[in-house]
C-alpha positions in Angstrom: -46.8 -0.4 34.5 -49.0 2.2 36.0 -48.0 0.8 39.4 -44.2 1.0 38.7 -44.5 4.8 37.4 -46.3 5.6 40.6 -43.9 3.7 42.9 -41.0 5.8 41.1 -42.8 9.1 41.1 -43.0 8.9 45.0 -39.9 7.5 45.0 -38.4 10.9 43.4 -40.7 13.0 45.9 -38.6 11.5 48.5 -35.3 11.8 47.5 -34.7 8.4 48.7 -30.5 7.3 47.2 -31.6 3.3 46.0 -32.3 2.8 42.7 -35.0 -0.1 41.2 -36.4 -0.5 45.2 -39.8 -1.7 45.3 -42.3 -1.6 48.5 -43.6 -4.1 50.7 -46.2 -4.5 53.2 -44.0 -4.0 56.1 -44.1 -7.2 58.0 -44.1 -7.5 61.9 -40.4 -6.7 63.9 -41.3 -8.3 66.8 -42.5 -11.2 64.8 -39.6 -11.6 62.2 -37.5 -14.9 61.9 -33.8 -13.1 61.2 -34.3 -10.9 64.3 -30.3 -10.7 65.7 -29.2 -9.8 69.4 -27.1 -6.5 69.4 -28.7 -5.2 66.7 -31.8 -2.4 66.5 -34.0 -5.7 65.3 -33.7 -7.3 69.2 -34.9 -4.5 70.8 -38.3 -4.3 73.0 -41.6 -4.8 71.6 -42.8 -1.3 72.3 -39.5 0.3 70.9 -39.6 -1.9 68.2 -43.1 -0.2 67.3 -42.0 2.7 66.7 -39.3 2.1 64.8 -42.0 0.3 62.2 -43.8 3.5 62.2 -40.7 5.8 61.5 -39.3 3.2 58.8 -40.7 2.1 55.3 -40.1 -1.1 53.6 -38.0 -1.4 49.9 -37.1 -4.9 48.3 -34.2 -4.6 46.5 -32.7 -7.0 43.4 -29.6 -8.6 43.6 -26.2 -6.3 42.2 -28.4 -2.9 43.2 -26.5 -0.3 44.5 -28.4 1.3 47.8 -25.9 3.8 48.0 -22.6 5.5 47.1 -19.8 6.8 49.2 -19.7 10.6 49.3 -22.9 11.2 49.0 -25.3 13.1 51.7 -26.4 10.4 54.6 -30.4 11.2 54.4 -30.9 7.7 55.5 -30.3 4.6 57.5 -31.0 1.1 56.4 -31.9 -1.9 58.8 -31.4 -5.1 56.6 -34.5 -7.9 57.5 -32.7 -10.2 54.5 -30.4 -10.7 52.2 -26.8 -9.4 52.1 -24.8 -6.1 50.9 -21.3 -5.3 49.9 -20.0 -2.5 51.6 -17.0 -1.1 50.1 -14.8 1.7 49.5 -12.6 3.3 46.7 -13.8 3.7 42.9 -15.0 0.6 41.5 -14.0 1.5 37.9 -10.8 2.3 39.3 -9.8 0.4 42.5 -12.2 -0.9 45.0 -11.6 -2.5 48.9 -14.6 -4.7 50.2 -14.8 -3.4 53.5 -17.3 -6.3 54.6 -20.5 -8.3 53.9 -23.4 -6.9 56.1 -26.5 -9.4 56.8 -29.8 -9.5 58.7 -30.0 -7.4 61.9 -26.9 -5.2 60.8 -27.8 -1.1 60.2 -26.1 0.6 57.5 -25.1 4.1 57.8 -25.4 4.9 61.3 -22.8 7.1 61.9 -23.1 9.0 59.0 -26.6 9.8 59.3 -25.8 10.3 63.2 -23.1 13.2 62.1 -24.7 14.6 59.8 -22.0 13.4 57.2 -22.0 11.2 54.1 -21.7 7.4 53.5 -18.1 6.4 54.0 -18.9 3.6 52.0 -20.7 2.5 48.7 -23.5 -0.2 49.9 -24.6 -2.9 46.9 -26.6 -6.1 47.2 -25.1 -9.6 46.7 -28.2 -10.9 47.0 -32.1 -10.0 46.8 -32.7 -7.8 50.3 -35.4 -6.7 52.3 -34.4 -3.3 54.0 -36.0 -0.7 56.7 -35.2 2.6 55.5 -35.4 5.4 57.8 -34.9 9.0 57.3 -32.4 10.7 59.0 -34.8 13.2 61.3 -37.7 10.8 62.0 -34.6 8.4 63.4 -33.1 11.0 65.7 -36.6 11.6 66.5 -37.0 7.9 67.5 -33.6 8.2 69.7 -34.9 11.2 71.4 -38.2 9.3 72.3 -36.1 6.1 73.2 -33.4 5.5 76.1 -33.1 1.9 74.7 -32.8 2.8 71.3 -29.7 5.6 72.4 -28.1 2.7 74.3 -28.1 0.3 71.2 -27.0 2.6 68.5 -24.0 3.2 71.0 -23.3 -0.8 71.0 -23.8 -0.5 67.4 -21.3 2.1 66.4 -19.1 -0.1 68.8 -19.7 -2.9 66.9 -18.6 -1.1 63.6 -15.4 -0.4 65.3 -14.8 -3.8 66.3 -15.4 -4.5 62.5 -12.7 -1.9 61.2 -10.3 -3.2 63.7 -10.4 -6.5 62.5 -10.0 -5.5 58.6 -7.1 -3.5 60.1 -5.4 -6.6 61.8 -6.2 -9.0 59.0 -4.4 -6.7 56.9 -1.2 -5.4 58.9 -0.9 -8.0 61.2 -1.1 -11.4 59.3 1.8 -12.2 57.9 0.9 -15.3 55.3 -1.8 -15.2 53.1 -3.1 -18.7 54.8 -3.4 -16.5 58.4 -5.2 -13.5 56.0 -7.5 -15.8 55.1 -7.9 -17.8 57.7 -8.8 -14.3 59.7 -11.6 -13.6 57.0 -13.5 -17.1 57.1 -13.8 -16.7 60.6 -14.7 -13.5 61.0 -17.4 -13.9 58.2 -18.8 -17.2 60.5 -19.2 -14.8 62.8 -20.5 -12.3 61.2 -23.1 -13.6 58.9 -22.8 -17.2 59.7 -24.4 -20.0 62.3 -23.0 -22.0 64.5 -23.9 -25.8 63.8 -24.5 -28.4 67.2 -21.5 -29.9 66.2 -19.2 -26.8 66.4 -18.9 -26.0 63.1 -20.1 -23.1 61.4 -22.1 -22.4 58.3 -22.2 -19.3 56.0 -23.4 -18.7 52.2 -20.1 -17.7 49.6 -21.4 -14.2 48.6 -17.9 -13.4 47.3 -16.0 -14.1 43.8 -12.4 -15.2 44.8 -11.3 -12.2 42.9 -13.0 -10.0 45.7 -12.1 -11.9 48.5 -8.3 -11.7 47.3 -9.1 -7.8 47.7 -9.7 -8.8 51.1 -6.6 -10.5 51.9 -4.2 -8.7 49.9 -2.9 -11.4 47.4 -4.6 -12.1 44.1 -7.5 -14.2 42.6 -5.2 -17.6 42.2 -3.7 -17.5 45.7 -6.7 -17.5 47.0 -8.1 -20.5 45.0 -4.7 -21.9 46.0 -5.4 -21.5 49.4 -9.0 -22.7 50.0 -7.8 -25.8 47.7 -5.9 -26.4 50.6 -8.1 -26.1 53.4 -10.1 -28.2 51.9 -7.7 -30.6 51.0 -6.6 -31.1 54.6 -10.5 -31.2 56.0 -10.6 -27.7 57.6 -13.2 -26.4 55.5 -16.1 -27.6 52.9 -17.5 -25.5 50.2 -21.2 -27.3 48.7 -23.8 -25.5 47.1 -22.4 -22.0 47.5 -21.9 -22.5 51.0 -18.7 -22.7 53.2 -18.7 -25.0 56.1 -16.3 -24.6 58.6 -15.2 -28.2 60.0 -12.0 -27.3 61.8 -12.7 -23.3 63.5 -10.1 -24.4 65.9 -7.8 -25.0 63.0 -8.3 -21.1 61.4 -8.1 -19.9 65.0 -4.6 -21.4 65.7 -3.7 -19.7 62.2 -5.0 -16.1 63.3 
């Protein structure tokens, strides 16, 4: 008890927006299994020093939010492990899952970049291990780093690729079969593995209710749907995880 009461008390000295976050012995960068290419987790050894010294390290539970849209971008988060919900909208109201962020990805880089707020609300799906940094130790740590001003560039490219691709799943897919189709791929790609075989491999962090937010169709379309792909061998779902057995298949859809 003593321990948690400290851990908050510093917690509130720092201003820091996640809430129930607990510390961790930062582990090794350079030495971490879920390291990603294109991401601030692949860069150089030396680089990737520094960015241990300017970052802390939080756990955070399952269903936590890490933070909400609006408020003041004070810091960046580097996800080690684990996954988060980015979204947009009023949750009590009407929310749109924006995407499912996992190892290697950076969470508000732009905003903290500008100056601005989060444009999204940030939650777990699952326990995560996070890198917070705070906003003026990072751009210290761009200032100090050619490499590191090079990949937040590729980064902030890569979050455009991202919104474009929410934008044509939306507009340009006609059937909800193509919508979804779009969306399993792009989440094999985005926080999945490619298998020898071809196939790819990615956990189901999302109700179907949320991924029918996704799409734009409801709760039972979508159960409708992935009935169907599995029904005709395009897809596998087993042990909360989605299997994709026929990426060619989705691709012809999109």
């Amino acid at each position: 008890m003593a321990e948690r009461q400290i851990a908050e008390a510093n917690h509130a000295k720092e201003g820091a927006p996640w809430k129930r976050a607990a510390r961790l012995a930062p582990p090794g960068c350079a030495a971490c299994a879920n390291r990603r290419p294109g991401w601030f987790c692949s860069l150089g050894a030396a680089v990737l020093a520094d960015l241990e010294l300017a970052s802390s390290n939080i756990l955070l539970p399952a269903q936590a939010a890490l933070f909400t849209q609006g408020e003041d971008a004070r810091c960046l988060y580097l996800i080690c492990s684990g996954y988060i919900k980015l979204a947009t909208g009023n949750a009590e109201d009407r929310q749109m899952i924006v995407r499912v962020a996992g190892p290697g990805s950076i969470l508000g880089l732009y905003a903290v970049l500008s100056h601005g707020v989060y444009e999204v609300s940030a939650e777990s799906l699952t326990a995560a291990q996070l890198r917070p940094v705070e906003r003026e130790r990072f751009l210290h740590f761009l200032g100090s780093h050619k490499e590191a001003q090079m990949r937040a560039v590729q980064c902030i490219c890569q979050e455009y690729r991202f919104a474009l691709q929410d934008a044509c799943r939306l507009a340009l897919s006609e059937t909800v079969a193509t919508r979804l189709g779009r969306l399993l791929t792009e989440l094999a790609h985005q926080i999945g593995e490619q298998m020898p075989g071809g196939e790819y491999r990615f956990p189901l962090l999302l109700t179907h209710e949320e991924i029918a937010s996704m799409t734009s169709t409801t709760r039972e379309t979508v159960t409708r749907t992935l009935g169907q792909f599995r029904r005709d061998g395009w897809i596998a779902i087993e042990d909360s995880l989605v299997t994709i057995r026929e990426p060619e298949r989705l691709q012809m859809l999109v």
